[in-house]
C-alpha positions in Angstrom: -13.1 -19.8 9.5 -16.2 -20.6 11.6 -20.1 -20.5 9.8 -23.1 -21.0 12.0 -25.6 -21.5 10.2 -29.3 -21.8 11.6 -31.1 -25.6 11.4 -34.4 -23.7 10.1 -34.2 -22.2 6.6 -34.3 -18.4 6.5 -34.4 -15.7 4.0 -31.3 -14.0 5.3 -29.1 -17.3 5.5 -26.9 -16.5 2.7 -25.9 -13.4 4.6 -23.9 -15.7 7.1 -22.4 -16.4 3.1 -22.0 -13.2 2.0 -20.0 -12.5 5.0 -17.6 -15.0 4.9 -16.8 -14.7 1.2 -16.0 -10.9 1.9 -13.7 -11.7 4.9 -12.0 -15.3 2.7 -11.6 -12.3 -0.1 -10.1 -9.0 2.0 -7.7 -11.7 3.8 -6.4 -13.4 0.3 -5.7 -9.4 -0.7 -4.0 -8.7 2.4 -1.5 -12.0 2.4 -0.8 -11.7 -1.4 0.9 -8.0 -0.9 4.2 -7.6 -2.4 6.5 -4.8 -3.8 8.8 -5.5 -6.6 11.2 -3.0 -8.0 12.6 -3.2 -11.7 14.6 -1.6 -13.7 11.8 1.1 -14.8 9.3 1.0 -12.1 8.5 0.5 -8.4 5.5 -1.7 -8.3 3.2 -2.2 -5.5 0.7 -5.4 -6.4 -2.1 -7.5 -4.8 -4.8 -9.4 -5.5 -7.2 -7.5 -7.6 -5.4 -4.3 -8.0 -2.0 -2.2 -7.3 0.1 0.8 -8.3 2.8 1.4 -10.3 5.1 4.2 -10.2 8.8 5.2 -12.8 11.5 5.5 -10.9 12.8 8.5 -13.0 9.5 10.3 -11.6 10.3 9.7 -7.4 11.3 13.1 -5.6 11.1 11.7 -2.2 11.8 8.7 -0.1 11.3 8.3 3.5 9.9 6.3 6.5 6.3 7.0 8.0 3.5 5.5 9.6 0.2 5.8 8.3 -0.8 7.3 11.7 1.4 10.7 11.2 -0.2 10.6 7.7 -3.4 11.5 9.3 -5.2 9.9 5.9 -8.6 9.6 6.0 -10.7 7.3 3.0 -13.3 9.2 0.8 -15.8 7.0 0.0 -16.9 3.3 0.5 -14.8 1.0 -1.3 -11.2 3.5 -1.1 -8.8 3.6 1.6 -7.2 0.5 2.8 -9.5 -1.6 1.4 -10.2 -0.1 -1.8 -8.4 -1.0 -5.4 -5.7 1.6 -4.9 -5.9 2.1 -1.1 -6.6 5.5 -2.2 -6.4 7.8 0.7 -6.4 11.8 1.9 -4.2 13.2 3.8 -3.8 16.6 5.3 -0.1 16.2 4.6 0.3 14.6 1.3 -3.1 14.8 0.0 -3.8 12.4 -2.4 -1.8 9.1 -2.0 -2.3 5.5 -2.5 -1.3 2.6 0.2 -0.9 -0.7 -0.2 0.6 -2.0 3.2 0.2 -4.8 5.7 1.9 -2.8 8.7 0.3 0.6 9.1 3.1 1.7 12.0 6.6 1.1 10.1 6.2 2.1 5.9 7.9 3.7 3.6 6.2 7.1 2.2 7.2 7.4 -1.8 6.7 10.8 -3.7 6.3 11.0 -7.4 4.5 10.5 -10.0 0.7 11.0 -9.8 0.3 10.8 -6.5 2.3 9.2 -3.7 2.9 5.7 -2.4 2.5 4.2 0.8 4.3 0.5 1.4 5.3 -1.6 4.4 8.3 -3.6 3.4 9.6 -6.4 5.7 12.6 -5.1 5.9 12.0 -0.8 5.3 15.7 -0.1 5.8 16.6 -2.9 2.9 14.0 -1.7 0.7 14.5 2.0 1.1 18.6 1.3 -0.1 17.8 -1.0 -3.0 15.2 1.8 -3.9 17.2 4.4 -3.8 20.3 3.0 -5.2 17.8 2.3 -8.6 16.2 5.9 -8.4 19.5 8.3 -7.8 20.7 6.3 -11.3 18.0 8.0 -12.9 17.5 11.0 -11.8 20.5 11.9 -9.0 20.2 13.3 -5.7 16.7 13.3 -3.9 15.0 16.2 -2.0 14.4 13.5 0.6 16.3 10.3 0.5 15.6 8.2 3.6 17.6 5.1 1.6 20.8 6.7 1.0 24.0 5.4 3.1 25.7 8.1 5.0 29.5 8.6 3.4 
């Protein structure tokens, strides 16, 4: 990352700061995303927040992108960038996302309110999560991680 900073002192020169400590802080949250999935919970973690979810609570798995979502953030400090990624959709309504690719997620129903996620591998993850889920609960209304007999 690349500061210019004036020669002359200013009164706004620790903006050029301010910046850079924002950007250093929304690019740490973005590469510390993960997902884990235990026996109990689906768990959706990064730096400075996340969401948890029981797997004996999901109704619904299955692949989206964030554009068909149509969300739309609420306030300053929500959406993608906020604690939860707290977002509104027409289609969901409430959900949270915490993602790193917008075009190829996974959308997860249950619970309080639903979970966006962005896997490396969607297909991989959608399996392993379903696999854990169906042992709790059985069949799903939507199951976009169960293998085809």
């Amino acid at each position: 990352m690349l500061v210019i900073v004036p020669r002359e002192s200013s009164t706004y020169s620790w903006v050029a700061y301010l910046l850079g400590g924002i950007i250093a802080l929304l690019l740490l949250r973005y590469v510390t995303t993960g997902y884990t999935i235990n026996d109990t919970h689906l768990r959706a973690w990064r730096l400075l927040g996340g969401s948890r979810m029981p797997l004996d609570e999901v109704r619904r798995i299955e692949f989206s992108a964030l554009r068909d979502l149509a969300p739309s953030a609420a306030m300053a400090g929500s959406g993608g960038w906020g604690w939860h990624g707290r977002m509104w959709s027409p289609i969901v309504g409430n959900f949270d996302s915490i993602f790193t690719d917008p075009g190829q997620g996974i959308l997860v129903t249950g619970g309080e309110r639903p979970l966006y996620i962005s896997p490396r591998d969607p297909s991989a993850f959608a399996r392993e999560l379903s696999r854990r889920v169906r042992s709790y609960t059985g069949p799903l209304e939507v199951d976009a991680g169960r293998q085809p007999a």
